[in-house]
PDB file with SEQRES, HELIX, SHEET and CRYST1 records, atoms N, CA, C and O in Angstrom:
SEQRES   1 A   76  UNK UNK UNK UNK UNK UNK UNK UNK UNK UNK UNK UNK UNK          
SEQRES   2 A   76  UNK UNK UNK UNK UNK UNK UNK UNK UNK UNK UNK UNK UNK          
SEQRES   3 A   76  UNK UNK UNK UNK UNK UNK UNK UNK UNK UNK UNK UNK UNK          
SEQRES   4 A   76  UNK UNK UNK UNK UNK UNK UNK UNK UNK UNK UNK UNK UNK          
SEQRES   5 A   76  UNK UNK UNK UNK UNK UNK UNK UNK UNK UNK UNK UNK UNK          
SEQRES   6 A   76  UNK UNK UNK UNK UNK UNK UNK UNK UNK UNK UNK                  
HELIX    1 AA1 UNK A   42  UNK A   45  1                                   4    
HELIX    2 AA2 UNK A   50  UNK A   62  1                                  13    
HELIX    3 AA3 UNK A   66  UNK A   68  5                                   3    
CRYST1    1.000    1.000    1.000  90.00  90.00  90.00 P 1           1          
ATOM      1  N   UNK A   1     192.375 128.873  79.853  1.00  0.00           N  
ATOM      2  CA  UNK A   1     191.552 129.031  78.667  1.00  0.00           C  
ATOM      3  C   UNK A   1     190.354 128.088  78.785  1.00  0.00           C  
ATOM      4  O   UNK A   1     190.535 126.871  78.757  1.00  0.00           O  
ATOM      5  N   UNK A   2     189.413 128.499  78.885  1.00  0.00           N  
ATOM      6  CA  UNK A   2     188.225 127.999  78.519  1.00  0.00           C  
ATOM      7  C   UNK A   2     187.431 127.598  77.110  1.00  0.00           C  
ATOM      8  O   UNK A   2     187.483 128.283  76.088  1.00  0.00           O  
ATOM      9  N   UNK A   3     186.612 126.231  77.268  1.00  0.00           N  
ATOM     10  CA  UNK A   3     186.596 125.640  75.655  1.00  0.00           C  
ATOM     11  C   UNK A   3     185.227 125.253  75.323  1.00  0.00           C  
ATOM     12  O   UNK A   3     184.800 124.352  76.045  1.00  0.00           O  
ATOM     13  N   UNK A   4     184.465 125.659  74.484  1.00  0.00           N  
ATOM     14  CA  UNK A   4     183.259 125.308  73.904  1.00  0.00           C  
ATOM     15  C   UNK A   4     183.065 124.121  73.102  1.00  0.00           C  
ATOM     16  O   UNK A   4     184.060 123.961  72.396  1.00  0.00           O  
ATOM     17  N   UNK A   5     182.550 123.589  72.994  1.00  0.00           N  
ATOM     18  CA  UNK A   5     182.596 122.240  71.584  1.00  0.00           C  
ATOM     19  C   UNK A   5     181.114 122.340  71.126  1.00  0.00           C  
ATOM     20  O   UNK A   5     180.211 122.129  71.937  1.00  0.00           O  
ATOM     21  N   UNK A   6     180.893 122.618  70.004  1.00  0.00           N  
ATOM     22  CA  UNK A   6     179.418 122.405  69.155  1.00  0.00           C  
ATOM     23  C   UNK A   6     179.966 121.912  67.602  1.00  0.00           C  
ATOM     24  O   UNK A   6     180.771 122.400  66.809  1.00  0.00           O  
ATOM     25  N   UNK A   7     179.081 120.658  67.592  1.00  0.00           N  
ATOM     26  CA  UNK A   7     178.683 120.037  66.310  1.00  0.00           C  
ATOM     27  C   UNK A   7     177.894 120.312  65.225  1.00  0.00           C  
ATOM     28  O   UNK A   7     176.990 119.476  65.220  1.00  0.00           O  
ATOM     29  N   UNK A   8     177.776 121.144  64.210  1.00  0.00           N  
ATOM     30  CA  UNK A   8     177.148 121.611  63.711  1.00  0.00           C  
ATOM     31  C   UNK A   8     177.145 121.227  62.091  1.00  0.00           C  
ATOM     32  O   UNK A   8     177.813 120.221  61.852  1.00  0.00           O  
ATOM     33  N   UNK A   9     176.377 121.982  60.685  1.00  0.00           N  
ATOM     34  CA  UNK A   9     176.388 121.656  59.780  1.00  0.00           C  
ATOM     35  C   UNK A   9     176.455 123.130  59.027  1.00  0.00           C  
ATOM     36  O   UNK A   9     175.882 124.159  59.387  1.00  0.00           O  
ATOM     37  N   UNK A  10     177.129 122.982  58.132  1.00  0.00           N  
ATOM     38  CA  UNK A  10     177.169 124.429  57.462  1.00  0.00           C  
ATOM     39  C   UNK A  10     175.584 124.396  56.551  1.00  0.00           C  
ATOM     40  O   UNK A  10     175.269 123.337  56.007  1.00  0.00           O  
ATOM     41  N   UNK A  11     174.805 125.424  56.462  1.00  0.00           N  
ATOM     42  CA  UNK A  11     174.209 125.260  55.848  1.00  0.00           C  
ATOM     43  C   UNK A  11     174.201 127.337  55.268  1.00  0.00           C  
ATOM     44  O   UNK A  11     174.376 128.323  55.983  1.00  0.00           O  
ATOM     45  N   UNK A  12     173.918 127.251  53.722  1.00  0.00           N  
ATOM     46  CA  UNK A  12     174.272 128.292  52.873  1.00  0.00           C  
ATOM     47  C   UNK A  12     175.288 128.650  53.073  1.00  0.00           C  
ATOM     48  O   UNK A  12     175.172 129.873  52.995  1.00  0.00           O  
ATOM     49  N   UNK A  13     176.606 128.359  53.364  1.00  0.00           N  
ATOM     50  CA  UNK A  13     177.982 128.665  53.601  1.00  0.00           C  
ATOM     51  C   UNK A  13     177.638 129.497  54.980  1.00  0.00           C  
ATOM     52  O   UNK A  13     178.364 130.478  55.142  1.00  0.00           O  
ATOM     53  N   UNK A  14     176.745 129.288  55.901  1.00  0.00           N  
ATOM     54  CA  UNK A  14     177.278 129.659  57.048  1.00  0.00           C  
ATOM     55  C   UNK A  14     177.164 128.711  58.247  1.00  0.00           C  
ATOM     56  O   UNK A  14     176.221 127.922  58.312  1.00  0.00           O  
ATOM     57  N   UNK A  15     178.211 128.779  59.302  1.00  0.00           N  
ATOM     58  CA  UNK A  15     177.542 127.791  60.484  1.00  0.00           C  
ATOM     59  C   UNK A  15     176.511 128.208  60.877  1.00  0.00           C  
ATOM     60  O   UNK A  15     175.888 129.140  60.369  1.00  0.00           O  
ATOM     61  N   UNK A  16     176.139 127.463  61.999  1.00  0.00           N  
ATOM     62  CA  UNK A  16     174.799 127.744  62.843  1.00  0.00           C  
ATOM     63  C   UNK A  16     175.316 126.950  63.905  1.00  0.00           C  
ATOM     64  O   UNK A  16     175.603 125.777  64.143  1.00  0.00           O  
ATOM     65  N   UNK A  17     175.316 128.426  64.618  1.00  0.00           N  
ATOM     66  CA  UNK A  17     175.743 127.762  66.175  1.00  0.00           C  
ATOM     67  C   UNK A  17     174.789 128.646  67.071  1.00  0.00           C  
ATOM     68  O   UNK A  17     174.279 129.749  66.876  1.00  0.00           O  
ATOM     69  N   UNK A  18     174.726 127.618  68.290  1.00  0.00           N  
ATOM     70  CA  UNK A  18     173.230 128.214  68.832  1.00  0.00           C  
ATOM     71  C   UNK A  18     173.739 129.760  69.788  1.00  0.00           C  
ATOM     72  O   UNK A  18     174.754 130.392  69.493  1.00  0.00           O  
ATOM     73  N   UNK A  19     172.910 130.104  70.802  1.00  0.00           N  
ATOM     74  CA  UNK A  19     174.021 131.795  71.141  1.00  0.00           C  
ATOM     75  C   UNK A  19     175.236 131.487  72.222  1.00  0.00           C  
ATOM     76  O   UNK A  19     175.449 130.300  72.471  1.00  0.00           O  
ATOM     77  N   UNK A  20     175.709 132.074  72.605  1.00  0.00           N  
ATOM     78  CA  UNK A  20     176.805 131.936  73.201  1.00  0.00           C  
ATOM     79  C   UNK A  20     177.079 132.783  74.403  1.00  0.00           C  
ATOM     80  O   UNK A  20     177.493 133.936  74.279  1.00  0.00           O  
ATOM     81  N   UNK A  21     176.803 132.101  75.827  1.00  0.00           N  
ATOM     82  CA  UNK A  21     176.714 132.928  76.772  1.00  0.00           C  
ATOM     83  C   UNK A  21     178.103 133.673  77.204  1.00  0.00           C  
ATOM     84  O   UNK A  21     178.644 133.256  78.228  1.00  0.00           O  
ATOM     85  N   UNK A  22     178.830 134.951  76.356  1.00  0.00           N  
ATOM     86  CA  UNK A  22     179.709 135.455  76.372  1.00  0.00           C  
ATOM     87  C   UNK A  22     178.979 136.866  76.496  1.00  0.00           C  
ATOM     88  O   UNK A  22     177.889 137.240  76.064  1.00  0.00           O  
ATOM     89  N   UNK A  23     179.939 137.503  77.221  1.00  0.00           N  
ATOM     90  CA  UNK A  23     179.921 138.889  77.391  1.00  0.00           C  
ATOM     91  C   UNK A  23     180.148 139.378  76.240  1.00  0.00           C  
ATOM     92  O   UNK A  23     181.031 138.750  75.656  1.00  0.00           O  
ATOM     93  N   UNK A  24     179.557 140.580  75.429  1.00  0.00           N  
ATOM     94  CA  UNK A  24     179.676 141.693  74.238  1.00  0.00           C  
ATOM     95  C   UNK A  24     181.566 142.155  74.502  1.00  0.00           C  
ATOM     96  O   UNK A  24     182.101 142.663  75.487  1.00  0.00           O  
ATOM     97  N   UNK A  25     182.205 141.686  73.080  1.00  0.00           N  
ATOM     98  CA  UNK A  25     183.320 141.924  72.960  1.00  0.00           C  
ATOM     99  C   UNK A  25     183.940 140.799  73.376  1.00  0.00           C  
ATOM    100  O   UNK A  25     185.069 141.228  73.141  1.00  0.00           O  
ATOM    101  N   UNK A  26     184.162 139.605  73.842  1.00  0.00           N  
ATOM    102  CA  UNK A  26     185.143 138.406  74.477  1.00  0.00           C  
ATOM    103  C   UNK A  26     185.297 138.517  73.015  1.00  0.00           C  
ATOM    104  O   UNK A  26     184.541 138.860  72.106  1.00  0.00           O  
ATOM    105  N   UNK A  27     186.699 138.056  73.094  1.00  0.00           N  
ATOM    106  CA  UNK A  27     187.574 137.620  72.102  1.00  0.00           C  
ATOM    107  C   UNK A  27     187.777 135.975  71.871  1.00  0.00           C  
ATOM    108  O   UNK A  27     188.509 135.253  72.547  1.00  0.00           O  
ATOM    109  N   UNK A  28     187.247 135.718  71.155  1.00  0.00           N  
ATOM    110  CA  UNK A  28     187.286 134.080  71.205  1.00  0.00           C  
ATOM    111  C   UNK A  28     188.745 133.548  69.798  1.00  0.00           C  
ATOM    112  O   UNK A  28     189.280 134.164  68.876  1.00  0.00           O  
ATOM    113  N   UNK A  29     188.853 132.415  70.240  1.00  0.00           N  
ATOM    114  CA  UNK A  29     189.274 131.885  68.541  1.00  0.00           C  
ATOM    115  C   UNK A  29     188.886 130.264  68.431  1.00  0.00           C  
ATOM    116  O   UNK A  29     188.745 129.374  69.269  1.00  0.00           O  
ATOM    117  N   UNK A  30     188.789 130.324  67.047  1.00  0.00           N  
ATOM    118  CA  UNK A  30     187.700 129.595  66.427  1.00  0.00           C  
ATOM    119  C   UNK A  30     188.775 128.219  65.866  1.00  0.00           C  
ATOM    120  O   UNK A  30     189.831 128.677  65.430  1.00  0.00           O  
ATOM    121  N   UNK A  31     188.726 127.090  65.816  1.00  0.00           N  
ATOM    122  CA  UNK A  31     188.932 125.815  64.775  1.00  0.00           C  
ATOM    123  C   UNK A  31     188.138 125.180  64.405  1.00  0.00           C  
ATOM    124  O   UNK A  31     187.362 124.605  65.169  1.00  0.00           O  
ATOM    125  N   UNK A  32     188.077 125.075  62.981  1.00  0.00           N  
ATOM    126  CA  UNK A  32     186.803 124.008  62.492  1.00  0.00           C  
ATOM    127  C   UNK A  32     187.829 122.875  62.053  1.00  0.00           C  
ATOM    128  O   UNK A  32     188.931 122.916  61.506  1.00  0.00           O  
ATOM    129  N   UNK A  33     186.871 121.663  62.598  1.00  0.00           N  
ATOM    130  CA  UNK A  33     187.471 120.215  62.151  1.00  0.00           C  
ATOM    131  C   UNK A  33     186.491 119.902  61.300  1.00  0.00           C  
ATOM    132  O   UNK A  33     185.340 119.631  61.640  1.00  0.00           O  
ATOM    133  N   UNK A  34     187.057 119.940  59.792  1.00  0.00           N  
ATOM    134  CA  UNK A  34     185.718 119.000  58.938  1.00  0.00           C  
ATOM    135  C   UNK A  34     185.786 117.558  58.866  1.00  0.00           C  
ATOM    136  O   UNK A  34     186.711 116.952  58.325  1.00  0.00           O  
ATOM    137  N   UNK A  35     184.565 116.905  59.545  1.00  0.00           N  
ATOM    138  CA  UNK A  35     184.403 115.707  58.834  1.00  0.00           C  
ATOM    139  C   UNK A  35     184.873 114.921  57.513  1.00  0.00           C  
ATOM    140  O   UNK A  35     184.281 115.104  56.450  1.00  0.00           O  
ATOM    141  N   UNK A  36     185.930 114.065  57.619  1.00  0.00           N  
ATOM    142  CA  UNK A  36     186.500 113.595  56.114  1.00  0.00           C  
ATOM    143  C   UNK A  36     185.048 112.538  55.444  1.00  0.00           C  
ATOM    144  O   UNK A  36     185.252 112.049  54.333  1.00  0.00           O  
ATOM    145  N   UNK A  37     184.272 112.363  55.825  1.00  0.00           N  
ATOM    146  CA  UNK A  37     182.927 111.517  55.107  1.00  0.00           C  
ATOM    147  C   UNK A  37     182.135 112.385  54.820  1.00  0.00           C  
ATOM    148  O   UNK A  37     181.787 113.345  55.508  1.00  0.00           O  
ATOM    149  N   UNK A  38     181.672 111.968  53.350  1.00  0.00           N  
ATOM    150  CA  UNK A  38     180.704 113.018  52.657  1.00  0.00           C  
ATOM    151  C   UNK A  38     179.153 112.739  52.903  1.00  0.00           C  
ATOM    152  O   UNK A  38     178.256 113.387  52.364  1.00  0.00           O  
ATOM    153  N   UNK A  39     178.972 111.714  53.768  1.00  0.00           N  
ATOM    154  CA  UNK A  39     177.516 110.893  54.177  1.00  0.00           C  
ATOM    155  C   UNK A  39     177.465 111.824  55.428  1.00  0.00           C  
ATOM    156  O   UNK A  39     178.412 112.089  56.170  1.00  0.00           O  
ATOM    157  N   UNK A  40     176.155 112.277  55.523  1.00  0.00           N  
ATOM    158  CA  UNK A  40     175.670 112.487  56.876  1.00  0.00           C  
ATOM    159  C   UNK A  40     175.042 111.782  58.000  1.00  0.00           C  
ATOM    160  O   UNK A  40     173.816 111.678  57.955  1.00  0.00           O  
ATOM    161  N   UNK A  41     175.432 111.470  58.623  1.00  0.00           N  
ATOM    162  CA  UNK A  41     175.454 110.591  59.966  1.00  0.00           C  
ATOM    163  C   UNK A  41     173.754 110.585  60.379  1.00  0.00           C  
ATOM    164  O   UNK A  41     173.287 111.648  60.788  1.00  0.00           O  
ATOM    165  N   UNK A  42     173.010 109.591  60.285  1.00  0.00           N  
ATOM    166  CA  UNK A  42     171.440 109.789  60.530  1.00  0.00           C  
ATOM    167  C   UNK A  42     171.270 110.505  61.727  1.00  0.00           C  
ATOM    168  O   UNK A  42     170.800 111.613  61.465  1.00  0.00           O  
ATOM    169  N   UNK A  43     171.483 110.316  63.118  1.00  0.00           N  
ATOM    170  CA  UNK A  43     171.480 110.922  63.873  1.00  0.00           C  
ATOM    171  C   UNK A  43     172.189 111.992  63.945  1.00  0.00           C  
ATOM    172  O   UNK A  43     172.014 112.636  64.980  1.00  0.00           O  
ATOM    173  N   UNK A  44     173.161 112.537  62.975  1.00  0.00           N  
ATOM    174  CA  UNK A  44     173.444 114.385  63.069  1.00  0.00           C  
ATOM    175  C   UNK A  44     172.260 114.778  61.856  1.00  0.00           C  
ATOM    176  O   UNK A  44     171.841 115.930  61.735  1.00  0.00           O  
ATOM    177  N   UNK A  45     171.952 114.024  61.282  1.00  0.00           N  
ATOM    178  CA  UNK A  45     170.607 114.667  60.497  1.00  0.00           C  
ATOM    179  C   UNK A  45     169.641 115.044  61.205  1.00  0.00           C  
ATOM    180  O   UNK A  45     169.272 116.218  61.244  1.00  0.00           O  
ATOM    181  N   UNK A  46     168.876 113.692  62.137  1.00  0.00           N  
ATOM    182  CA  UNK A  46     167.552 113.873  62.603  1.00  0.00           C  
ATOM    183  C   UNK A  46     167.939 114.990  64.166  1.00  0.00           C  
ATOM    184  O   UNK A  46     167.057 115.770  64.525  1.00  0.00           O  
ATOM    185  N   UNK A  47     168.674 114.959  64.594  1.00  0.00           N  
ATOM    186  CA  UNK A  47     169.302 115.987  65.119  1.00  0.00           C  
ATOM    187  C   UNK A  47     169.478 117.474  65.045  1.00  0.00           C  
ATOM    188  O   UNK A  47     169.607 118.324  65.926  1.00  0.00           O  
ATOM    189  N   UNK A  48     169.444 117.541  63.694  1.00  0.00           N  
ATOM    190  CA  UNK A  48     169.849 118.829  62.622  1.00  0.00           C  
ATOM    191  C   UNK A  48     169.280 120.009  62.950  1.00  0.00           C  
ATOM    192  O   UNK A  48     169.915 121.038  63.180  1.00  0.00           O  
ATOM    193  N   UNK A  49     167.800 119.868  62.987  1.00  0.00           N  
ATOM    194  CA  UNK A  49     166.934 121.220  63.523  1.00  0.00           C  
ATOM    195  C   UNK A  49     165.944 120.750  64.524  1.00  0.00           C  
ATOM    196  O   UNK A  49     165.351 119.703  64.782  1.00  0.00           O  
ATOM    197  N   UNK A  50     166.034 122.291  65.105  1.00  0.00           N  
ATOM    198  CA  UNK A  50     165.170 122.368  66.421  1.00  0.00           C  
ATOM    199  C   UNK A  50     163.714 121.425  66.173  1.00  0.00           C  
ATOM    200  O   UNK A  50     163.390 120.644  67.067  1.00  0.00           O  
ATOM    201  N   UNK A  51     162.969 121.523  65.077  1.00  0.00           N  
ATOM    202  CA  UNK A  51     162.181 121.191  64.964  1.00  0.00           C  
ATOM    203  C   UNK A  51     161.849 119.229  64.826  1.00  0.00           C  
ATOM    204  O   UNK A  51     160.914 118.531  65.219  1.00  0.00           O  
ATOM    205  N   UNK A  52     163.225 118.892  64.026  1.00  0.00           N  
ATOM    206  CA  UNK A  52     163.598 117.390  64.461  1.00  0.00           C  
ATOM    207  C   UNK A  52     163.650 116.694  66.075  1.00  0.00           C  
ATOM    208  O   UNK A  52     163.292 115.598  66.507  1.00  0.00           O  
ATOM    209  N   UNK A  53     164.291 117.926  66.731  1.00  0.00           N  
ATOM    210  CA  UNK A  53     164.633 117.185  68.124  1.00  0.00           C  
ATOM    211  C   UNK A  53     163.471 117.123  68.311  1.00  0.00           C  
ATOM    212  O   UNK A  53     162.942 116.027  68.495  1.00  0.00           O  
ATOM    213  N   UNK A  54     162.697 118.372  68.316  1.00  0.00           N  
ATOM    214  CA  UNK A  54     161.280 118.135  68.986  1.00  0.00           C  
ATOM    215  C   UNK A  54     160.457 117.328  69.186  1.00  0.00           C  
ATOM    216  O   UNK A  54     159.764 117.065  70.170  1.00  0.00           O  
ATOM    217  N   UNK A  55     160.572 116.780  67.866  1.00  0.00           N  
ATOM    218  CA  UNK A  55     159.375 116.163  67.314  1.00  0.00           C  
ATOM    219  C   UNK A  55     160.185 113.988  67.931  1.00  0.00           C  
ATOM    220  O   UNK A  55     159.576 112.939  68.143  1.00  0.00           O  
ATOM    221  N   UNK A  56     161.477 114.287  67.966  1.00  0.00           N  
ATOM    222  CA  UNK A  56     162.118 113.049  68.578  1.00  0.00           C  
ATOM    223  C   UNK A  56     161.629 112.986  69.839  1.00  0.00           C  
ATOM    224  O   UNK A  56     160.958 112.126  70.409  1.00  0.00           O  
ATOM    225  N   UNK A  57     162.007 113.885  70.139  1.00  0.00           N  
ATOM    226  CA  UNK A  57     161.665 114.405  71.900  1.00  0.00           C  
ATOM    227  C   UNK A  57     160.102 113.500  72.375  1.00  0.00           C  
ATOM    228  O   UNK A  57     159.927 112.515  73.092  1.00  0.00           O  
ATOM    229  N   UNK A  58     159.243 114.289  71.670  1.00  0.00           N  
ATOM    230  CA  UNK A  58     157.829 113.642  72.071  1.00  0.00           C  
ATOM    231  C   UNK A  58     157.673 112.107  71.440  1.00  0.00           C  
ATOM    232  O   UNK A  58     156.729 111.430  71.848  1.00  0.00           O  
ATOM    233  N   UNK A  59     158.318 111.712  70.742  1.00  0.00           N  
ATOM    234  CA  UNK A  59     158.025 110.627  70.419  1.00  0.00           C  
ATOM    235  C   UNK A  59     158.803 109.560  71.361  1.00  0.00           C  
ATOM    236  O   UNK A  59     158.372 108.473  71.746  1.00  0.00           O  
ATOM    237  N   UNK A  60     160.048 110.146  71.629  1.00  0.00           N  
ATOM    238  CA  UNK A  60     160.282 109.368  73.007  1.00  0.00           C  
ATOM    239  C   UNK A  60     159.639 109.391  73.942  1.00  0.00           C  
ATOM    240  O   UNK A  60     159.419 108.301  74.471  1.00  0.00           O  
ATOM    241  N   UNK A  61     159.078 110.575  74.538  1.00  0.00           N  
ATOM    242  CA  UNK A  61     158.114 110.501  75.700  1.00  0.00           C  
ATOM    243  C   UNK A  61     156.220 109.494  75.431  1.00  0.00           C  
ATOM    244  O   UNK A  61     155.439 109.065  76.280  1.00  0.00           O  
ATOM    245  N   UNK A  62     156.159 109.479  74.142  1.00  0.00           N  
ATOM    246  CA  UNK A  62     155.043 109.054  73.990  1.00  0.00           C  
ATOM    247  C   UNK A  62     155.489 107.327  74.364  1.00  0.00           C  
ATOM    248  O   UNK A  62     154.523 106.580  74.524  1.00  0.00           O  
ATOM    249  N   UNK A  63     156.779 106.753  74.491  1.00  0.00           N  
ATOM    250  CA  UNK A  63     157.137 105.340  73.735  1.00  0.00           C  
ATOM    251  C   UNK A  63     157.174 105.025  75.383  1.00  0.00           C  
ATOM    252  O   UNK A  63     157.441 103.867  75.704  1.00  0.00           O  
ATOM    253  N   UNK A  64     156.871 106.182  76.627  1.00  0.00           N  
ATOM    254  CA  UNK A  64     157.007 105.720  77.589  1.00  0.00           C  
ATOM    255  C   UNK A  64     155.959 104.757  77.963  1.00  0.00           C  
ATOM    256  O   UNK A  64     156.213 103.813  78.710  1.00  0.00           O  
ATOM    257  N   UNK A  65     154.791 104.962  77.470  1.00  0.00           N  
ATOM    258  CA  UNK A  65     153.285 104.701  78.205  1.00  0.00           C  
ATOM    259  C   UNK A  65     153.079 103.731  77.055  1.00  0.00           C  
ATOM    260  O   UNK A  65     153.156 103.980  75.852  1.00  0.00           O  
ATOM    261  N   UNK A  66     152.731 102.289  77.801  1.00  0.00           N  
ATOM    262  CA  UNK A  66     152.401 101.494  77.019  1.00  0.00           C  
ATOM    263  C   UNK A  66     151.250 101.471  75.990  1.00  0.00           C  
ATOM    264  O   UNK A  66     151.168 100.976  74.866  1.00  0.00           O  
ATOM    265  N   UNK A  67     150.175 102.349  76.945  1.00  0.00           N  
ATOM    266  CA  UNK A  67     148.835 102.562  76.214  1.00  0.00           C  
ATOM    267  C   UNK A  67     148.617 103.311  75.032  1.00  0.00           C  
ATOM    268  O   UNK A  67     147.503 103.393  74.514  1.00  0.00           O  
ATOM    269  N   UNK A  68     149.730 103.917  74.537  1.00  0.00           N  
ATOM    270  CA  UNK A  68     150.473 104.205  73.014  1.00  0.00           C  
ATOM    271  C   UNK A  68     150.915 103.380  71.629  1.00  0.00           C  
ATOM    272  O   UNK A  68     151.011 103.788  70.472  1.00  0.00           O  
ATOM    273  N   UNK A  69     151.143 102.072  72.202  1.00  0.00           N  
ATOM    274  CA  UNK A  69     151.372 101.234  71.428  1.00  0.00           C  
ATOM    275  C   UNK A  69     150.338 100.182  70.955  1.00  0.00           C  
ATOM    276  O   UNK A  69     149.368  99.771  71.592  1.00  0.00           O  
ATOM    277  N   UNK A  70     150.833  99.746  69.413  1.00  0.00           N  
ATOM    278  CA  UNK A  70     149.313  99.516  68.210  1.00  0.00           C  
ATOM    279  C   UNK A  70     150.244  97.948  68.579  1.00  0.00           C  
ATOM    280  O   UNK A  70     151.468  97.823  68.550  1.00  0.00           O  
ATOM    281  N   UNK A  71     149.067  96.724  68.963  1.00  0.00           N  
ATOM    282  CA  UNK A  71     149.896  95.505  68.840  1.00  0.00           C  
ATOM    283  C   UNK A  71     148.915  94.886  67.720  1.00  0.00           C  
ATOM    284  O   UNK A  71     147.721  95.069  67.483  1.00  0.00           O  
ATOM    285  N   UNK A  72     149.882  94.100  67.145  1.00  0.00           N  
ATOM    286  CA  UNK A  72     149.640  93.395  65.666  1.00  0.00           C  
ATOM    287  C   UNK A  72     149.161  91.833  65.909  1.00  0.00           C  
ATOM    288  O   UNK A  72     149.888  91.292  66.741  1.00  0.00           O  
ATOM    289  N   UNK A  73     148.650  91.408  65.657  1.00  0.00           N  
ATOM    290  CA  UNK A  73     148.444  89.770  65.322  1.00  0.00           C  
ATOM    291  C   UNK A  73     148.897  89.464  64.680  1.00  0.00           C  
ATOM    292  O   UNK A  73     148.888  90.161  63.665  1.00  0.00           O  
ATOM    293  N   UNK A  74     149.687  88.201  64.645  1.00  0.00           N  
ATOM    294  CA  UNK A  74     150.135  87.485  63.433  1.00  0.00           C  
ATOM    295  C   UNK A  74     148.793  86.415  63.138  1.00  0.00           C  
ATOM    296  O   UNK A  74     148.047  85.817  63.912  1.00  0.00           O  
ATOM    297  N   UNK A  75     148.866  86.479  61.712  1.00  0.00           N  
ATOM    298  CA  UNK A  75     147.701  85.616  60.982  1.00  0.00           C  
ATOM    299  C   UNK A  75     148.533  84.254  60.853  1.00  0.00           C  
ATOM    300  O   UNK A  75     149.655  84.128  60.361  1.00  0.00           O  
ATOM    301  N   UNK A  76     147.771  83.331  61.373  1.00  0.00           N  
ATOM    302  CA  UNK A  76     148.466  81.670  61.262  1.00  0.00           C  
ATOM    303  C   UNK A  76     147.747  81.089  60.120  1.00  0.00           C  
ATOM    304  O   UNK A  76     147.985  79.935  59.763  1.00  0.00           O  
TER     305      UNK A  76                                                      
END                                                                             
């Protein structure tokens, strides 16, 4: 038996799971483990949608190049 694992968030009472490289018709079966904490975990938030990673994504790549970064003076 072969096993998938995705972390996901219900949102409007349905999951969202991304597609699933299965042949039309595999028979799968399903367990959901719910989280017993009613807080959402910052990183399964900023995580949450495609459009979050993205936008993480480039901001990590921007944090590569020093010539990106604003340096501050401290006033004595």
């Amino acid at each position: 038996m072969n096993r998938l694992k995705y972390q996901t968030t219900i949102k409007n009472g349905q999951l969202d799971l991304p597609p699933l490289d299965l042949p039309e018709g595999t028979v799968v079966e399903a367990i959901l483990l719910i989280k017993e904490s009613a807080e959402t975990d910052e990183t399964d938030y900023l995580l949450s949608t495609e459009a979050n990673r993205q936008h993480l994504k480039e901001a990590v790549e921007l944090l590569k190049n020093s010539d990106n970064y604003i340096y501050v003076g401290f006033a004595e």
